[in-house]
DRENVO-437995 format. One record per atom (N, C-alpha, C): residue in one letter; x, y, z. Coordinates in pm, whole numbers, plus 50000, padded with zeros to 5 digits. Each point is the difference from the previous one (the first is absolute). Last residue first. Example, Ala and Ser with C-alpha at 12.3 -4.5 7.8 and 13.67 -1.06 7.14 Angstrom:
BEGIN
S512854977550708S500825011950006S499235010950073A500294942849993A499115011950000A500905012050000
REM end
This chain:
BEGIN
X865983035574490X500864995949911X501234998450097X495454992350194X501035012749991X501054992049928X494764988849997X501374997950022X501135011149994X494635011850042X501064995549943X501134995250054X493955010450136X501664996250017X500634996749840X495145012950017X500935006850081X501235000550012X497664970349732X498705013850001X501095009850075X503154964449772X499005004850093X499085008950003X503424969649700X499475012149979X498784999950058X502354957850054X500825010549887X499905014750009X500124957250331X499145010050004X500915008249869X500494955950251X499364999049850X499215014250017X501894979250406X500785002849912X499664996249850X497894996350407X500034988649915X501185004649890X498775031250311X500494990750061X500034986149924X498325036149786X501235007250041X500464983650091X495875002649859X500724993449952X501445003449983X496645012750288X500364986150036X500824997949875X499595044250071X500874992150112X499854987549953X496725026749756X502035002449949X500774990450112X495615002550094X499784991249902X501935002849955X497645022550327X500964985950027X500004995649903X499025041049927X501295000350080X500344986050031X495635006649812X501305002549897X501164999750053X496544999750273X500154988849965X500915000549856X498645039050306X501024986250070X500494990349898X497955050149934X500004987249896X501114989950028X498605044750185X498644992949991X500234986449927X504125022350194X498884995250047X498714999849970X503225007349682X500344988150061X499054999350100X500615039849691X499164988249976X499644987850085X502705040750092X498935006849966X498964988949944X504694992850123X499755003650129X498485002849971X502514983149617X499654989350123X499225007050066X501635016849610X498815002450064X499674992350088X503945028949731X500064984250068X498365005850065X501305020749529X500415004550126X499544981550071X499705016749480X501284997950086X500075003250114X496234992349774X500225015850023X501455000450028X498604956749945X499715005649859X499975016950000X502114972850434X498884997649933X499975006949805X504504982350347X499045008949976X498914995349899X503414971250403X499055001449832X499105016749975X502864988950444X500485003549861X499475000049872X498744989150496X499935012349944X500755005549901X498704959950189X499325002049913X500215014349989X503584958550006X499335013850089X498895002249900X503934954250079X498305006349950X499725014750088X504394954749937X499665015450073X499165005649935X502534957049927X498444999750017X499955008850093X504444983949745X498885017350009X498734996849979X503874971050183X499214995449892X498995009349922X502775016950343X500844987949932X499364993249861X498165030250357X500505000549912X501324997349870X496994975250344X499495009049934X500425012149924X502864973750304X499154990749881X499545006749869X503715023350281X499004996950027X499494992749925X504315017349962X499824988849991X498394992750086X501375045849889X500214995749868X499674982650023X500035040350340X499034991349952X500014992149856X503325031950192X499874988350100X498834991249948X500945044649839X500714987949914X499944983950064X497255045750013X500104993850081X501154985749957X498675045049703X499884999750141X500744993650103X500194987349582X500715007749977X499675011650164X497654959149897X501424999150024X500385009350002X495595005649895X500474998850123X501124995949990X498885015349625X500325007950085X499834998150144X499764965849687X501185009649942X500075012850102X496064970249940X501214995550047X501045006950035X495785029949899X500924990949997X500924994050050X496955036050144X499194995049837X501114992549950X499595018250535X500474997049880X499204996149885X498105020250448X499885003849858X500994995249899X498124967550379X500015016549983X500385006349896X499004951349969X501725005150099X499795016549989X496304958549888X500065019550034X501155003750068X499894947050015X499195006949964X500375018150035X502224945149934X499765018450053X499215009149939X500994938350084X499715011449910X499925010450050X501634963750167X500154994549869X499475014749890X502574998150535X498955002549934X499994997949845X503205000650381X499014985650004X498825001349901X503295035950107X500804987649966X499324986049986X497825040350131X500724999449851X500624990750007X499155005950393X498735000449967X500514996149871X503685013650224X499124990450054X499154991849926X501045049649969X500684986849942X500384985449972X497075036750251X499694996949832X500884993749921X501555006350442X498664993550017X499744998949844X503505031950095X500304980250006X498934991550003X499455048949965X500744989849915X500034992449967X495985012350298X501815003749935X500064999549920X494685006050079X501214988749979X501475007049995X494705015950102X501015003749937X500834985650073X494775001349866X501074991750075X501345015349957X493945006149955X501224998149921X501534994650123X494334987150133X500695011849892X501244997549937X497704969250272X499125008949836X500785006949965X503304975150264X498485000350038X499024997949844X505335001650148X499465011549978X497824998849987X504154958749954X499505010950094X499495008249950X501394962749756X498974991350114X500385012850122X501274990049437X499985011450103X498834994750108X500564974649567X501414999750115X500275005550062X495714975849726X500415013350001X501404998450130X497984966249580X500155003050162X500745013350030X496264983849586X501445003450048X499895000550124X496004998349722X501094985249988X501155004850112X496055032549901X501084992149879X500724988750012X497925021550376X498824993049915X500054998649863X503875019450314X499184984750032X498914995149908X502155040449914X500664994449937X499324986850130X497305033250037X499864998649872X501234990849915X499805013050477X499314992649954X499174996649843X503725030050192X500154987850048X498794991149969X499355041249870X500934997949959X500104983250024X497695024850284X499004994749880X500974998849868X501344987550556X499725013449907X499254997649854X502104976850380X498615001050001X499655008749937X505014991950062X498784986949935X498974999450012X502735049649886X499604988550098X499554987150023X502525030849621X498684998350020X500384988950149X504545032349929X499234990449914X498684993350065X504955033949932X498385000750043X499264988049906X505165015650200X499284991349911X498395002750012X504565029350099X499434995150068X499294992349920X503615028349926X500384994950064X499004990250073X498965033449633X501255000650076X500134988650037X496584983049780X499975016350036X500755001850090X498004952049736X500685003450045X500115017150015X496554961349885X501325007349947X500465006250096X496054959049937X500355011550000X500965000949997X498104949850064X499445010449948X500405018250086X501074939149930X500325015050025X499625009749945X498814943949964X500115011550013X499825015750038X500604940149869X500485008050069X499755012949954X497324957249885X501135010849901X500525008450113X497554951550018X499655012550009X500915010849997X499974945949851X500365008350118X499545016649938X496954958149784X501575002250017X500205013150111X495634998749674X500514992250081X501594999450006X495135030049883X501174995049993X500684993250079X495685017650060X500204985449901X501054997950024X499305041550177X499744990250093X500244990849933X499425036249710X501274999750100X500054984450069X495875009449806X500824995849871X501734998250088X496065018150252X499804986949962X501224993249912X500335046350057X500264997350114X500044981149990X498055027049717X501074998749955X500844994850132X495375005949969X500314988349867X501435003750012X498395023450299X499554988550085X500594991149886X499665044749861X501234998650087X500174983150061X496555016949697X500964995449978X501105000450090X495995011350158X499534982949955X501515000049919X499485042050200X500044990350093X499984984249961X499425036049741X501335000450040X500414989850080X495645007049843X500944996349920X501105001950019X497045016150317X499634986549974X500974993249934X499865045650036X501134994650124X499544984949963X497565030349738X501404994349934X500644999150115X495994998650112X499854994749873X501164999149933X498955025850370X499644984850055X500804990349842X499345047249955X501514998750114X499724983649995X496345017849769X501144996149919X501265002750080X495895001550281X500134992049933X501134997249883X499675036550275X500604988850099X499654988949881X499665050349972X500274988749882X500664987250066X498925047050200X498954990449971X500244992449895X503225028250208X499325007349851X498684989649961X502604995850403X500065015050005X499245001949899X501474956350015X498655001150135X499555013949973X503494977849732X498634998749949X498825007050101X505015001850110X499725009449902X498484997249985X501294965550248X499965010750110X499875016249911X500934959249727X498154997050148X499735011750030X504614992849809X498725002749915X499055002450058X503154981550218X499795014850039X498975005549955X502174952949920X498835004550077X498905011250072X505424985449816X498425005649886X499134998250081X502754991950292X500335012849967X498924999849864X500094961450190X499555009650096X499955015649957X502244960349803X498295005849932X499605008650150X504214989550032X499965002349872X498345007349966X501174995150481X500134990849935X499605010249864X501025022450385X501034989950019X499924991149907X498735054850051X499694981550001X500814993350011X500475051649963X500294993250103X499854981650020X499245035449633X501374991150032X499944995650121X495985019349913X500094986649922X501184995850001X497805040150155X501304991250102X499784988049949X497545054349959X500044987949906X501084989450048X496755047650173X501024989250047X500294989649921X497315047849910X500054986950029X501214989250020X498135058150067X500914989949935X499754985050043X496815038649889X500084991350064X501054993349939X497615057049911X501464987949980X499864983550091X497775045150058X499294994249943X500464984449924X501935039750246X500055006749879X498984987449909X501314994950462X499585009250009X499855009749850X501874956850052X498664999750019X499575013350006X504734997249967X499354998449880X498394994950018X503995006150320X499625010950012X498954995749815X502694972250206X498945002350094X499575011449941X503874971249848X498234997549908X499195010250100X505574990449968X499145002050142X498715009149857X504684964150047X499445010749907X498484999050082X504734980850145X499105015950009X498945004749883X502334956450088X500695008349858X499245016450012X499314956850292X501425008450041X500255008249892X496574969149904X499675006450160X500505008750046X499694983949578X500904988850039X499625003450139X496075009449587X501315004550122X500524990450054X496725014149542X500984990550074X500735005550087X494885013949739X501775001650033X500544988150095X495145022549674X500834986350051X501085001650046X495725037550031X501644997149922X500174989550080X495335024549893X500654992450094X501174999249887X496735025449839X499404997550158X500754991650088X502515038749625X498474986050028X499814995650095X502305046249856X498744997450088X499544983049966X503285035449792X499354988749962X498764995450026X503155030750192X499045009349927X499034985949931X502724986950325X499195009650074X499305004249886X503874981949910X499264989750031X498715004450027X503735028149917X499234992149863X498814992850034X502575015950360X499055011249958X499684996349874X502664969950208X498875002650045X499045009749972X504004968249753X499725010150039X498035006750070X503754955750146X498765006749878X499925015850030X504014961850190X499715016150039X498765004249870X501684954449989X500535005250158X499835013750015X498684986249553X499564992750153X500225000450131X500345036849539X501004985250114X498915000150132X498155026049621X501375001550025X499924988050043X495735010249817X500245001650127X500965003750066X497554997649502X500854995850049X500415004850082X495254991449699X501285010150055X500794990050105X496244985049613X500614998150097X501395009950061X496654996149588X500365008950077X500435001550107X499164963849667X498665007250067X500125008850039X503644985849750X498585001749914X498965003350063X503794988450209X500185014649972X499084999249898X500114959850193X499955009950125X499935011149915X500454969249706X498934993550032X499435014750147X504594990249830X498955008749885X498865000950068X502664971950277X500185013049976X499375009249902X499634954750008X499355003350068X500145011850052X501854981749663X499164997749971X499095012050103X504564985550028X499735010649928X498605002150018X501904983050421X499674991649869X499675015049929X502145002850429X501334990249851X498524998649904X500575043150337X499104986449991X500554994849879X501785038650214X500164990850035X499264985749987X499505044249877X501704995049904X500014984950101X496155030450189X499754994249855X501114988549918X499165016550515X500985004949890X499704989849910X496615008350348X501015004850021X500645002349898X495455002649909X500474990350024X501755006450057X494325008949949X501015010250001X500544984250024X495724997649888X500345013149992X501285008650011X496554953449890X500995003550048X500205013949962X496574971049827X499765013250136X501145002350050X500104967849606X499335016649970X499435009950161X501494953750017X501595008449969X499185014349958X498114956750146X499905008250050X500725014749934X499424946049954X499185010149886X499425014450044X502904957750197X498755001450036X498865008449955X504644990449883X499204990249973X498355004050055X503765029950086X499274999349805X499184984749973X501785011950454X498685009349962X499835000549875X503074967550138X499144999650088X498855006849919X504305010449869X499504989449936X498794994650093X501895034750196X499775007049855X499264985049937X502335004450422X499094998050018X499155006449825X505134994650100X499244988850082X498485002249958X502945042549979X499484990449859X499244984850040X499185040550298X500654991049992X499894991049837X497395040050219X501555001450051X501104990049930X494545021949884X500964989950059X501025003849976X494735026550020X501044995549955X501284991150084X494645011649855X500594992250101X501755009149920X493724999849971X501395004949960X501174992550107X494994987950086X500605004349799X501225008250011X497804958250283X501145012950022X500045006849870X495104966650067X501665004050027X500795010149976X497695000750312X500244989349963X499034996849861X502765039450370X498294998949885X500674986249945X501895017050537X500394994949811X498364999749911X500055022950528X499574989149914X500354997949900X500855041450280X501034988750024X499624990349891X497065029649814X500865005250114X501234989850008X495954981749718X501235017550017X500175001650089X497094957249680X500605007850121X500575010949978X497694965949661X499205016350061X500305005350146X501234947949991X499375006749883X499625013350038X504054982150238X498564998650059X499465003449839X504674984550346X499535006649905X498284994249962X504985003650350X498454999249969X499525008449871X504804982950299X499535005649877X498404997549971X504474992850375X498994996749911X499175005849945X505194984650185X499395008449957X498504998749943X504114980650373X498724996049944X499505015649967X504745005050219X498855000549996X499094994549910X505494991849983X498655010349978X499294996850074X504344975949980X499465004850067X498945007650002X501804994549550X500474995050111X499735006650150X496955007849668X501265001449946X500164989750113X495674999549888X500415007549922X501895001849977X496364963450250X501355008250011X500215011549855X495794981350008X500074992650177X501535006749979X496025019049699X501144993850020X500645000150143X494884998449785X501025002950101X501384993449980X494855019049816X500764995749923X501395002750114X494334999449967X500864998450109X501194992949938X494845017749793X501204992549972X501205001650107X494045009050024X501155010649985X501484984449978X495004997050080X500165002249874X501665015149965X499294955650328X498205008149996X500745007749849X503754980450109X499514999550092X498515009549964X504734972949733X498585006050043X499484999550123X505154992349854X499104998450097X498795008049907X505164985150027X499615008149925X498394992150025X505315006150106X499394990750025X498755009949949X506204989650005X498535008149992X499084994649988X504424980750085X500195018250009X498965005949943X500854952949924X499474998350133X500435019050048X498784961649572X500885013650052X499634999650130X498494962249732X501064997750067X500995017950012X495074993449929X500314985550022X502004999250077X496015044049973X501014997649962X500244982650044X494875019549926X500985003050093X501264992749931X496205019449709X500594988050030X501295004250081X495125031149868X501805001850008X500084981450065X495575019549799X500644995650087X501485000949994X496755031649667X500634983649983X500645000750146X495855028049905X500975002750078X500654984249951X495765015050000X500275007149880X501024998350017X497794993850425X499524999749877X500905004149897X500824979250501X499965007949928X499594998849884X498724964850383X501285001849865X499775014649913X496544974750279X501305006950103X500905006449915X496924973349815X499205011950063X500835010650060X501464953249907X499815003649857X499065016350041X500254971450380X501224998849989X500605014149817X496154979150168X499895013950056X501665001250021X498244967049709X499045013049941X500785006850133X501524955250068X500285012549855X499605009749978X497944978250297X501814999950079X500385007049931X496034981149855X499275011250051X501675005850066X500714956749756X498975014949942X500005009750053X501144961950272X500795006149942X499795010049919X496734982850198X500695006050096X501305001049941X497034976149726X499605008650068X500875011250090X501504958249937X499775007949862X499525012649987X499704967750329X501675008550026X499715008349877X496164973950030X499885012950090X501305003750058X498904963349688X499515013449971X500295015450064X501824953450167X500875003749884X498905012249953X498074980650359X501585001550033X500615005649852X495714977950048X499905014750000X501355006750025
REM end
């Protein structure tokens, strides 16, 4: 009677387990490797929390409800507008873009496509991110604006609930791992009830990043020395070794050569990034040069660096797209695995023509 009667009691586990579960409602899939938001049913209202919004912030959280108003988000959000090119490829995957309502600065989004795409629906334009225009924003009225804050950039959201406005907290740069940051998707899918196609293309991101990562690892022989960032007046800025940078050139093969600055970003001397360079087989994103040629003509001291010695120097912010503009900053985090896919063979040195990266002539 032992094996009928778990059966039993599992069944009946399910049904009130399957009873409990909001109706009509796709479940939201908690985050695997973000760790800046978290995303909850509870009886029949959604609990959407970002744990740092900026540096040092306050945990922001967000409720939302079918056939809500007041404080309560209506789930889902029918109008919205965003701050950040970062978060555009997110909401066109998720088949949101016709409730968008207002976008900061239009000139600034690299894909053509997807610009027509804004001024065909009627998407208005906000000014600058660091300062939207508010009385545009106000006449707009959607029910929530996506924005980015550094914490210290004053920009002050308080006064926009009282016009019905909910600004939302977005801190996907803050992650630390590649797919952490596409993972955000989730956190867009929760607001507009499309947790299932968030689940569905973080899935496929997730299964090729793992095939390219797999493919890195095969390789065999010493691991490629490298330096990653550029240089500004007098100081070096470059990804931390816990940073999602830093770990997108580890899960390429490469050894990374910056061992301070944390998650976040390192400044370096001089003499330190010189250091560093002198041991390094490959450089990555030398800030804004777009050639050999114009770092010597900068820095003449680096002529006898390896890397560029042998010009295995790669930025991805020189390839322009088919709009002629650079779309790293607007494609790259929903799409880790194109980024490693250019590194590993950047480090195998067999990279002709990158999703992202180019050689610098």
């Amino acid at each position: 009677m032992k094996g009928p009667l778990l059966l039993i009691t599992a069944a009946l586990f399910s049904a009130v387990i399957f009873s409990c579960r909001p109706r009509g409602r796709e479940l939201p899939a908690g985050p695997a490797y973000a760790e800046g938001f978290s995303v909850s049913d509870s009886a029949d209202v959604r609990v959407v929390r970002v744990n740092r919004p900026y540096p040092g912030g306050m945990p922001a959280v967000y409720y939302l409800k079918h056939g809500a108003s007041g404080d309560t988000l209506p789930l889902p959000v029918p109008s919205y507008a965003a701050t950040s090119v970062t978060y555009l490829e997110m909401l066109d995957s998720l088949g949101v873009l016709d409730r968008m309502k207002g976008f900061t600065r239009m000139d600034l989004i690299a894909d053509p496509d997807l610009a027509d795409t804004l001024k065909r629906l009627g998407v208005k334009e906000l000014g600058s991110d660091m300062q939207p225009d508010m009385e545009r924003l106000v006449r707009l009225r959607p029910r929530v604006i996506f924005v980015f804050s550094t914490g210290d950039d004053r920009k002050d959201f308080s006064a926009l609930p009282r016009y019905g406005i909910t600004p939302v907290y977005v801190a996907e740069w803050l992650e630390t791992h590649p797919l952490g940051r596409a993972e955000w998707i989730k956190f867009f899918g929760a607001f507009f009830d499309r947790n299932r196609r968030a689940n569905e293309v973080f899935e496929q991101i997730e299964r090729a990043y793992r095939t390219e990562r797999s493919r890195a690892l095969r390789r065999t022989g010493p691991k490629p020395k490298v330096f990653y960032g550029g240089v500004y007046g007098d100081k070096w800025y470059v990804p931390g070794p816990e940073s999602w940078a830093a770990k997108l050139v580890k899960d390429a093969g490469g050894e990374y050569l910056v061992h301070t600055g944390g998650t976040g970003s390192a400044i370096l001397s001089h003499e330190e990034a010189l250091m560093l360079l002198a041991q390094a087989d490959v450089w990555l994103n030398p800030g804004q040069w777009q050639s050999r040629e114009q770092i010597l003509q900068a820095l003449p001291a680096l002529a006898d660096m390896p890397a560029v010695k042998k010009g295995r120097i790669y930025s991805a912010y020189i390839k322009p797209n088919r709009g002629g503009k650079n779309d790293f900053f607007e494609k790259s985090v929903l799409h880790p695995h194109e980024v490693l896919r250019d590194l590993r063979l950047i480090f195998a040195d067999s990279l002709d023509d990158g999703r992202f990266y180019l050689r610098l002539p």
